[in-house]
C-alpha positions in Angstrom: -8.3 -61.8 11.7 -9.7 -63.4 15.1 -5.5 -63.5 15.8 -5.1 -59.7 14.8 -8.0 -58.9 17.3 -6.6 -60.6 20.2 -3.6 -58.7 20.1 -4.6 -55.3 22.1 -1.0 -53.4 20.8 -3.2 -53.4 17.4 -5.5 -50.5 19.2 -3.9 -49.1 22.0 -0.2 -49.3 21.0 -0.4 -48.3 17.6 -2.7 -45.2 18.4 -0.1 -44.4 21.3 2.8 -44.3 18.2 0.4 -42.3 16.3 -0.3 -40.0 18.8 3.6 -39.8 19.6 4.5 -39.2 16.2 2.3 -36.3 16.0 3.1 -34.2 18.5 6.1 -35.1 19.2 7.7 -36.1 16.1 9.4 -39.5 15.5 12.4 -39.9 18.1 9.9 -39.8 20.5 7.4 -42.1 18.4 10.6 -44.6 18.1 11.0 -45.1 22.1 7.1 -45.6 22.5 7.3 -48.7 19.2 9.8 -50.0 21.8 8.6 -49.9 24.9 4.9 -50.8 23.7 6.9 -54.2 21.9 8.4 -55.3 25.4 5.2 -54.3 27.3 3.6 -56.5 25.2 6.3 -59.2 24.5 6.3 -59.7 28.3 2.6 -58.9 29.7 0.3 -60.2 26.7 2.2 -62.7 25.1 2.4 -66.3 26.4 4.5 -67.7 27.7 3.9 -64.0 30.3 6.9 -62.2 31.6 9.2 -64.6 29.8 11.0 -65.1 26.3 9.9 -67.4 23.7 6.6 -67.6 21.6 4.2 -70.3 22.9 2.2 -69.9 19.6 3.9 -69.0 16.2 1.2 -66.3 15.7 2.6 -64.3 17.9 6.1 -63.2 17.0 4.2 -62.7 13.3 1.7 -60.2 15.4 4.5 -58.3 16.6 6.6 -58.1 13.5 3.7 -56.6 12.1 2.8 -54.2 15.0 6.4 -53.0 14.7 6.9 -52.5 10.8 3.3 -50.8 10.7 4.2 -48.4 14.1 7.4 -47.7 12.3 5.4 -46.9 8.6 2.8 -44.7 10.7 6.0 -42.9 12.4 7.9 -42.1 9.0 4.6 -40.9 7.3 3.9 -38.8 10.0 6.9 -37.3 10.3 7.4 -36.6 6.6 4.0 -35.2 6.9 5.0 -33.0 10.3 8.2 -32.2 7.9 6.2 -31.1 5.0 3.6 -28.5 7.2 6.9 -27.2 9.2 8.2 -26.7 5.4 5.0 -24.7 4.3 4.4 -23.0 7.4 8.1 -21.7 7.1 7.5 -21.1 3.3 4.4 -18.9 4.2 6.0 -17.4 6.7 9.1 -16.2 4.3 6.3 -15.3 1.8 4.7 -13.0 4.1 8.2 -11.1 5.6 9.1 -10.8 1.9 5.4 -9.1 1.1 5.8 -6.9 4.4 9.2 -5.8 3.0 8.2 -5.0 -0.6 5.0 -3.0 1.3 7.3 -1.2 3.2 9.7 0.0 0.9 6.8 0.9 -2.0 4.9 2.8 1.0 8.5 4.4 1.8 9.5 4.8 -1.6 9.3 9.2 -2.5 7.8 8.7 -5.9 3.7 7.3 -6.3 3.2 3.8 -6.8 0.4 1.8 -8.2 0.0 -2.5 -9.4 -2.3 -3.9 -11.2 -2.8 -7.4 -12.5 -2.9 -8.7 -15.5 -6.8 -7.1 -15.4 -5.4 -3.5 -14.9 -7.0 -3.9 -11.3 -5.7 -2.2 -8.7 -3.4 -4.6 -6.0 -1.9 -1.9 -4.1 -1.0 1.8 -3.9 1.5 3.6 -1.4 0.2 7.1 0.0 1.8 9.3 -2.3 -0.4 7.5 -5.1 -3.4 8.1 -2.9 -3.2 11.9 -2.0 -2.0 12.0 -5.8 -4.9 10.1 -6.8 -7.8 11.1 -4.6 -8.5 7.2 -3.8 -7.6 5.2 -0.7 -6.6 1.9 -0.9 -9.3 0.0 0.3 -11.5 1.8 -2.2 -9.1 1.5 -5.3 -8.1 -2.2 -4.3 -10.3 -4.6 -7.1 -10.8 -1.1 -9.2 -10.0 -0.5 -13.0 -6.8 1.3 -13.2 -9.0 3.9 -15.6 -10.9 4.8 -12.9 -8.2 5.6 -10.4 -5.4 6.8 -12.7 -7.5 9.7 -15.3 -4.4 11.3 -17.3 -5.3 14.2 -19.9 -3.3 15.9 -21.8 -2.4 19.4 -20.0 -2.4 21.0 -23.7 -5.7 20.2 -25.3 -7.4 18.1 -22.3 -8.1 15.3 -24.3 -7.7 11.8 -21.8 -4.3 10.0 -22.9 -3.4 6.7 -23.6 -3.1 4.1 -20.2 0.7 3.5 -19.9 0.2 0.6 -18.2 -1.8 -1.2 -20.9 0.5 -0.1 -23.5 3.1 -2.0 -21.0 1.5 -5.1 -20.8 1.0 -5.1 -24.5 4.6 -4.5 -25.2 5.6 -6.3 -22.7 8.3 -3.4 -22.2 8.7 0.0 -20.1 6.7 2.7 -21.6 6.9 6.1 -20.6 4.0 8.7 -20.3 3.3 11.7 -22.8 4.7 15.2 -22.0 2.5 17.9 -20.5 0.3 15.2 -19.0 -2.2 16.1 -15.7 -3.9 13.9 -13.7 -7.4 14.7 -12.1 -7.5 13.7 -8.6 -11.1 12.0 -7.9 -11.5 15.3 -5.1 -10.9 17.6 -8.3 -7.8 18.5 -7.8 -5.4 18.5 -10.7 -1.5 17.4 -10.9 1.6 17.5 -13.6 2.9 14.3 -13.7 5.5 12.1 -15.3 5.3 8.7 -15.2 6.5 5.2 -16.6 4.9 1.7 -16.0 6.5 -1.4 -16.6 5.5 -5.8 -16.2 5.9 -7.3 -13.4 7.1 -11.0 -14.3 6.9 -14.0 -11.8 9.7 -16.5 -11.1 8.9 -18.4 -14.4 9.0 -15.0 -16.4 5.1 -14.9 -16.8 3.6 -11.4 -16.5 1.4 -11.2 -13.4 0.6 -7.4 -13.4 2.5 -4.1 -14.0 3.7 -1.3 -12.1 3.4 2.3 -12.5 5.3 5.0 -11.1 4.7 8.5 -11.3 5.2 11.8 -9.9 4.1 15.3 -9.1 6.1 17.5 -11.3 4.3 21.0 -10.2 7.2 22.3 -8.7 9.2 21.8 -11.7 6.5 22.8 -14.3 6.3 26.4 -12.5 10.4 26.3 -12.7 10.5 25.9 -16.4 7.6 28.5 -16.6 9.2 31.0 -14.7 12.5 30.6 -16.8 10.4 30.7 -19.7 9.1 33.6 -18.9 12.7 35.4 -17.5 13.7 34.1 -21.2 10.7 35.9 -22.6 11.3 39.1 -21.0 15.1 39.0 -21.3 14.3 38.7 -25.2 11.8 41.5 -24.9 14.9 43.6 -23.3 16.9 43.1 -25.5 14.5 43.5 -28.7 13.6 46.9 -27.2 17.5 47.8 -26.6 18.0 47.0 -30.2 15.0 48.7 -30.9 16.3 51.7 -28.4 19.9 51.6 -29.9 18.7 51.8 -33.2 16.5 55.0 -32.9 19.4 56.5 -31.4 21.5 56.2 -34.1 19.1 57.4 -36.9 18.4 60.7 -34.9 22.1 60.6 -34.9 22.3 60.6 -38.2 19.5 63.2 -38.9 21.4 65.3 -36.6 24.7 65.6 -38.7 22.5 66.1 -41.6 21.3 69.4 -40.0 24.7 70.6 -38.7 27.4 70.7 -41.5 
């Protein structure tokens, strides 16, 4: 040990690799191993400024400075690799998140996903004017508090197609004729579908639900409904027209021979 503490490189040099290797990753470490072994080879090793050992310590002491500088270069570096790995890993992660934001923000249709909890994770804006809820206030909520579907028929609430999903592990669409109340009050026809979402190992993490106002075509299929109506009301009163016409017609040539 007293041998190992008279050699300075032990402190200064091998925190000088260190230091190297660090910030400037181990090319750079390399060169500073080498030229810390000939500043000490020549200034602190007898016989000074010369070759040869003058005691056999000494070339031990700086086979051992150099195989530990070069061990404290590689593990730095692998550890400088595997940050620079992560960082770009994270990175990736969070361009991949932005784009999957983006295009469910973009997306025309409402969007809400849950976890595995039926808690809300996100929701573009179509699913908040839809909704009534923001995202910062829906984000950690119970999908059954956001998303309250009744039937449009008997108003009675309907079954949550996203636990059915989960469940089933399988797309499951929502009942006809259902509205959703908006937490403002406002009511909205709706059709909708929510399916799993599945991780890279196929595990469910959550679900998705998609839906949509379908006012615009409700009042369609009600106005053709109606046109239908009346159209058969036309023709049940030309029938109805046609055949009073013929039975005075036929009273008539009763009364004229």
């Amino acid at each position: 040990m007293a041998d190992f503490a008279r050699a300075p490189y032990f402190i200064f040099f091998v925190f000088a690799v260190s230091f190297t290797a660090v910030c400037a990753g181990w090319r750079p470490a390399l060169l500073v191993i080498a030229l810390s072994t000939l500043i000490n080879y020549f200034v602190f090793i007898v016989p000074f400024y010369k070759f040869g050992f003058a005691r056999p310590n000494d070339a031990f002491r700086l086979a051992v400075f150099i195989a530990l500088s070069t061990a404290i270069a590689g593990l730095v570096e692998l550890l400088r690799s595997g940050v620079t790995q992560l960082r770009m890993a994270q990175v990736k992660i969070a361009e991949q998140g932005e784009r999957y934001r983006v295009t469910l923000t973009s997306i025309g249709d409402a969007v809400i996903t849950v976890d595995v909890q039926e808690r809300v994770q996100f929701m573009n804006g179509i699913a908040e004017f839809l909704t009534g809820w923001c995202l910062d206030e829906a984000t950690g909520q119970h999908l059954g508090g956001v998303f309250n579907v009744i039937s449009e028929l008997t108003r009675e609430p309907l079954g949550n197609p996203v636990s059915r999903a989960l469940r089933s592990d399988t797309v499951v669409d929502l009942e006809d004729h259902a509205l959703l109340l908006g937490k403002d009050g406002t009511e909205h026809p709706i059709d909708d579908s929510a399916s799993p979402i599945r991780n890279a190992s196929g595990d469910v993490i959550g679900a998705v639900l998609i839906f949509r106002d379908v006012s615009k075509r409700r009042a369609e299929e009600k106005e053709k409904e109606e046109l239908l109506r009346r159209a058969q009301e036309a023709w049940q009163d030309l029938v109805q027209t046609v055949a009073a016409l013929r039975r005075r017609e036929a009273r008539f040539r009763t009364l004229v021979p």
